[in-house]
Structure formats: C-alpha cells, structure tokens
C-alpha positions as CSV (number, residue, x, y, z in Angstrom):
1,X,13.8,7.7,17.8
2,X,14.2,8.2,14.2
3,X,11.1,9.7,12.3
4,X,10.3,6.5,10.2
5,X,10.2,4.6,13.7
6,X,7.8,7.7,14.8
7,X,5.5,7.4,11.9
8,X,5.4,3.7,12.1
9,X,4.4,3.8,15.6
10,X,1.9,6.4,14.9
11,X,0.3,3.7,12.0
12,X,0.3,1.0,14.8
13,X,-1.8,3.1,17.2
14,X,-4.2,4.1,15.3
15,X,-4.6,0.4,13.6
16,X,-4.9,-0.8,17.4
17,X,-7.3,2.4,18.1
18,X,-9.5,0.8,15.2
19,X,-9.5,-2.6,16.1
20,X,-10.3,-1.3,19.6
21,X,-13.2,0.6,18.4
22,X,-14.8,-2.2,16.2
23,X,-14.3,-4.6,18.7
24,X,-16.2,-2.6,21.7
25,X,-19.2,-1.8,18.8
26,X,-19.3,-5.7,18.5
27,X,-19.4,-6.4,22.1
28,X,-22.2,-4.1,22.5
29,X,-23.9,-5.9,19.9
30,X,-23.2,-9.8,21.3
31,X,-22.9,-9.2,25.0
32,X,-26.3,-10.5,25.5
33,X,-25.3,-13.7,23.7
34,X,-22.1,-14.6,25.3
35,X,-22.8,-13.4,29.3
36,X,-24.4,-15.5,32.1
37,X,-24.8,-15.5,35.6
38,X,-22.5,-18.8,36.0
39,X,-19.7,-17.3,33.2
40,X,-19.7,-14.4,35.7
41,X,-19.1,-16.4,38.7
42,X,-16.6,-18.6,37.4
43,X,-14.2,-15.2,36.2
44,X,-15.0,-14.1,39.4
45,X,-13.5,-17.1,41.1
46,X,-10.2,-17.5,38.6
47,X,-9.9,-13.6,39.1
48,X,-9.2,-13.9,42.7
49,X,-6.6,-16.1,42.6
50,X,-2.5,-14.5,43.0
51,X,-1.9,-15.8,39.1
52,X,-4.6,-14.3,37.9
53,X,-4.4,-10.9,39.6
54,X,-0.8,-10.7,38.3
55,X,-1.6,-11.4,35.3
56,X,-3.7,-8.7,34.9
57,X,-1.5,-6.0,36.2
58,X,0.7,-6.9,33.5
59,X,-1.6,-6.6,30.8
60,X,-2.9,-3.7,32.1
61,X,0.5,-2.4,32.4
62,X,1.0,-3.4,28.4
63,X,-2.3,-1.6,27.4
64,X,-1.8,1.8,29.3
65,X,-1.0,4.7,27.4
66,X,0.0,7.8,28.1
67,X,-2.3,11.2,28.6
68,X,-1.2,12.3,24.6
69,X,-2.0,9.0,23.0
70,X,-5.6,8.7,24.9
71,X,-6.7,12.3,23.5
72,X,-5.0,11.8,20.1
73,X,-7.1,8.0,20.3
74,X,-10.2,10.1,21.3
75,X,-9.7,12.4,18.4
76,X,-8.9,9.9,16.1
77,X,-12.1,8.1,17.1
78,X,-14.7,11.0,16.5
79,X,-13.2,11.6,13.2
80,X,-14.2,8.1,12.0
81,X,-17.1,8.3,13.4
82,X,-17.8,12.1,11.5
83,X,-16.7,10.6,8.2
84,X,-19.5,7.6,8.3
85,X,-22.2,10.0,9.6
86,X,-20.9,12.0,6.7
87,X,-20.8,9.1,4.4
88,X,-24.3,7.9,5.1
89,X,-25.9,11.8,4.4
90,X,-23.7,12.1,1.0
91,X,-25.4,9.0,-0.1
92,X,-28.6,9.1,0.6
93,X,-29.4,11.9,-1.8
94,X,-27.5,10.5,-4.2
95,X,-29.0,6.8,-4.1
96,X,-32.5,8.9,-4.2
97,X,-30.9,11.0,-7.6
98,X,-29.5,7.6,-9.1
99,X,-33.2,6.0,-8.3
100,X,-35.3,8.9,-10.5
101,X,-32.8,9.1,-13.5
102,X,-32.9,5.3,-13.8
103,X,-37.1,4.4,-13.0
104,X,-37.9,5.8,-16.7
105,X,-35.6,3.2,-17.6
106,X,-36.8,0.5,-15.8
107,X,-40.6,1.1,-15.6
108,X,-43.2,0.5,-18.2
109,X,-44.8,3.4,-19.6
110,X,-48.9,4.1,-19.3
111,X,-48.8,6.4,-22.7
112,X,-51.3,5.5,-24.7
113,X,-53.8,3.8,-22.8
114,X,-57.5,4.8,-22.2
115,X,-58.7,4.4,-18.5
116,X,-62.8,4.7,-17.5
117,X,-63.1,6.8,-14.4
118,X,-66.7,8.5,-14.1
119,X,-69.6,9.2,-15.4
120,X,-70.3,12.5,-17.9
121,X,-73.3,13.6,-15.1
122,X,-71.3,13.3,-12.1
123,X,-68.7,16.0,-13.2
124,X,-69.5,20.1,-13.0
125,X,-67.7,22.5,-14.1
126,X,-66.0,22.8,-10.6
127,X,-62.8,20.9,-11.7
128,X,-62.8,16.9,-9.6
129,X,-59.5,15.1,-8.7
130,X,-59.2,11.6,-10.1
131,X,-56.2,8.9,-9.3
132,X,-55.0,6.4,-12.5
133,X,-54.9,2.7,-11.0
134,X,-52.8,0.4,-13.0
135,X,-50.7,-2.3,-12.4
136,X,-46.9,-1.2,-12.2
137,X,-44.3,-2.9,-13.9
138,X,-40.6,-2.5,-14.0
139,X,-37.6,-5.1,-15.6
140,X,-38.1,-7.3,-13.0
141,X,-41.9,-7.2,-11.7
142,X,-45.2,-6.3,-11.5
143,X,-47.0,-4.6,-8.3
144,X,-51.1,-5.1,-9.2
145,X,-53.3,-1.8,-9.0
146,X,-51.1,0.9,-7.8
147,X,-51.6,4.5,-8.0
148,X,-49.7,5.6,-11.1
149,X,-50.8,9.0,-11.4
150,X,-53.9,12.1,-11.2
151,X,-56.0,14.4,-13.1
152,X,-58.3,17.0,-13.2
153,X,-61.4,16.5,-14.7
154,X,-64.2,19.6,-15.3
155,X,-67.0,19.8,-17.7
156,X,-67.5,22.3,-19.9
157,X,-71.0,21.8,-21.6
158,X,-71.1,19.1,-23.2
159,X,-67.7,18.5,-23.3
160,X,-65.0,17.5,-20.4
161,X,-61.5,19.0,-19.8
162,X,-58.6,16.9,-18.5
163,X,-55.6,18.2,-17.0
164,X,-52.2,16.5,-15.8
165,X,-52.3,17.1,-11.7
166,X,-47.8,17.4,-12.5
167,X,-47.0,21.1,-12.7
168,X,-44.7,21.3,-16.2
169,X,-42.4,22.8,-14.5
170,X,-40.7,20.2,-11.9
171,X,-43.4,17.9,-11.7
172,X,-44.8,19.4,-8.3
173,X,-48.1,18.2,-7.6
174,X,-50.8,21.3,-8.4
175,X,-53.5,21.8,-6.5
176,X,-56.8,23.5,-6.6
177,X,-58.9,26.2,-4.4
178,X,-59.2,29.9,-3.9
179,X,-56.1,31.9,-4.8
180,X,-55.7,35.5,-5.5
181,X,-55.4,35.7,-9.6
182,X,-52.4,37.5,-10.1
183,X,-53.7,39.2,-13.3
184,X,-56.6,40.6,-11.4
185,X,-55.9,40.6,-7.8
186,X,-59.3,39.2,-7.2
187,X,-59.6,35.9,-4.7
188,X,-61.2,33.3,-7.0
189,X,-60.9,29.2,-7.6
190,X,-57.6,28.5,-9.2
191,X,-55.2,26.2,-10.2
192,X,-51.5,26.4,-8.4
193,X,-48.4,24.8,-7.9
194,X,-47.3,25.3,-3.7
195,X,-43.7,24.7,-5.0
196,X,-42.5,27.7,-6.8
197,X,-45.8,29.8,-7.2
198,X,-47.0,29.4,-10.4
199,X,-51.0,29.8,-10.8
200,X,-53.5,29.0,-14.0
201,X,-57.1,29.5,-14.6
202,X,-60.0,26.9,-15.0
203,X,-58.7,26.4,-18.7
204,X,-55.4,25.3,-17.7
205,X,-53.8,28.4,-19.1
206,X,-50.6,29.8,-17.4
207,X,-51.2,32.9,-15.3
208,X,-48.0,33.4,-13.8
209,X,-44.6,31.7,-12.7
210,X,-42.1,30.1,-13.9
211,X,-43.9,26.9,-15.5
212,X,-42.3,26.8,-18.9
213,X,-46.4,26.0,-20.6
214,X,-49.8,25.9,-20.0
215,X,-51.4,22.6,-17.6
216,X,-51.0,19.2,-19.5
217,X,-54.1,18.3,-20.8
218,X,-55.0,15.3,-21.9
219,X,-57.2,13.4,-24.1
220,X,-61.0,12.5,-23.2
221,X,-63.5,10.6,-25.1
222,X,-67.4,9.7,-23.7
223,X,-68.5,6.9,-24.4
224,X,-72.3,6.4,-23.4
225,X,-71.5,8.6,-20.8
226,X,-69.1,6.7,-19.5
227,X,-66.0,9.4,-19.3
228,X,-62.8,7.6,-20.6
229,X,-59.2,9.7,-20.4
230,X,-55.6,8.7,-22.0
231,X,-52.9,9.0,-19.6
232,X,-49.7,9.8,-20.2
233,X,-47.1,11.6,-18.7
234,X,-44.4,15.1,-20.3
235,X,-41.8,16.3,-19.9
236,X,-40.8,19.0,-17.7
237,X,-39.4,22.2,-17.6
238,X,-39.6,22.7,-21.0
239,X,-41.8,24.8,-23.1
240,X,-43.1,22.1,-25.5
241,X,-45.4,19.4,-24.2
242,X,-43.6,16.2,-25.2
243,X,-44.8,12.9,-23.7
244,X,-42.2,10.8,-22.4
C-alpha cells in the first residue's frame, strides 16, 4: 500500500471516528425523544428473524476494526475532547478581558453629578460606607437604580470628607477596620486595600504599598444639612488623579 493510499485511509478514519463521536453525543441528547416501549418491541421482533440476524453480522463485520485502529480512535477522541475543554478555559478570560476594555465604551458616565445620601448629624468622624444608586445605561439600554458605585464618608468638624471606596491602584475595593499602621506598628482603624497591601490613614493619605496616590476623594457640598457628594470615578495605577 503506497503512502498516499496510507494517509488517505488515515484521513477517512478519523473523519468516520468524528462522525462517530458526534453522532453518539447526539443520541445521548435525543434518545429520550425517539425510544418507546412499542419501537423496542417491534426491533426486537424484525431482529429475530434469519434476514435480519445476517444482516447484522455483515455490518458488524464492515464496522470492526482492528486492536491499533480502536486505541488510535480512543486517542484520537480524548484529544478533541482536550482541545474544546481547552478552548472553552482560553476564552473565558478572554471574553471577561474583551468585556472591561470595551464597558467604558459602551456605558454612560456618572462624572459630574451630585447625589444626596445623609444627613450632616448622622455622620462621626468614624468613616460610614455609602452605595451610589443610579440608573445604568449603556448603547443599547437602561437597567433602573443599580448600584454604580461606594464611598467613604467621615466628618471632620464641620466639614465632611469623601473618599472613592476603588483603591488607585487596580481598583480593588478598600476596606476599613483595625490594621497595624505600618509607620508606627501600632493596631489602629485604618484604611486598606486586601489585594496587594496597601494601607492609608483617616485622611486618605497613602501609608504604604504600591497605590500610585493618595485615596480618591471626592467633592461634598451640605446643603441644609442634607450631605450631597459628586461621584465620579479615576483612573488607576497612575500617580495623577484623572477622572475618567
């Protein structure tokens, strides 16, 4: 047998081997749909008969292959299987990348806008958490009062502070409670970001880390002491605050 017959009988197998495979994924899929007790007893019958049995030796007898082409079928199955699997991990990430480089592009921005969220005597100087609700648009709709973002809010005085909750590093959410200040060594209430260690004091200002600035603060105004803050969102990982 020449080698262009081998190769082209090589091709033919594993086309068959393919065909075999889809089709036995599909009949797992529709075998509820096309069996029933009466479809079982009628092949029964016409597979008792002399024609019938003969006929399936001879197909059996057509379809039987020999000990190397059933591992070399095996083998060839598991490797299509390994390269969806593979195919389905690859993508996911990369769908998920593709989704955050384009939502900037797609999604209204908040910049700019003023939202109400407490009252001047129900903050302390112990900083509070606050959520921005806004409806969320994009290029093709609208999703009514969804979370869009938090803040920090302490008072100072007479005065309130308001910080972006995003670390300016990579966005990690920051969170608040006893840390060890890392200037001092002494447990006290801190900011901190769980995601690459980076800690900073009541006043937002960077202790430690690798955040490229201080906390994003933001702009308050009290009006009849009613607490009003501008939310926007920056840029990170850079050491100017930019709003985006």
């Amino acid at each position: 047998m020449g080698r262009v017959e081998k190769q082209n009988r090589k091709i033919a197998l594993q086309s068959s081997w393919l065909h075999e495979a889809a089709f036995l994924i599909y009949s797992a899929c529709c075998c509820h749909t096309f069996y029933s007790p009466s479809m079982s007893k009628k092949n029964a019958e016409t597979g008792s008969s002399p024609e019938s049995k003969a006929t399936e030796a001879k197909t059996k007898e057509k379809n039987s292959v020999s000990p190397e082409q059933d591992v070399a079928r095996r083998d060839f199955l598991k490797v299509s299987v390994a390269a969806g699997v593979g195919a389905c991990a690859v993508g996911a990430p990369i769908c998920a990348a593709v989704q955050v480089i384009t939502a900037p592009v797609f999604t209204e921005s908040a910049s700019g806008k003023f939202y109400p969220l407490t009252t001047l005597n129900s903050l302390t100087e112990r900083p509070q958490k606050f959520a921005i609700v806004d409806d969320k648009k994009d290029a093709w709709s609208t999703l009514p009062q969804q979370k869009i973002g938090t803040l920090f809010l302490r008072k100072t005085g007479d005065t309130v502070q308001a910080f972006h909750s995003l670390c300016p590093h990579a966005g990690c959410m920051i969170q608040f409670g006893t840390k060890k200040n890392p200037k001092t060594g002494v447990d006290e209430e801190l900011f901190s970001c769980p995601c690459h260690s980076a800690h900073f004091d009541l006043d937002g200002n960077r202790l430690d880390g690798v955040a490229p600035r201080n906390m994003d603060s933001l702009e308050v105004k009290i009006d009849e002491g009613r607490v009003e803050v501008k939310f926007e969102n920056f840029t990170f990982g850079i050491a100017d605050k930019k709003s985006t």
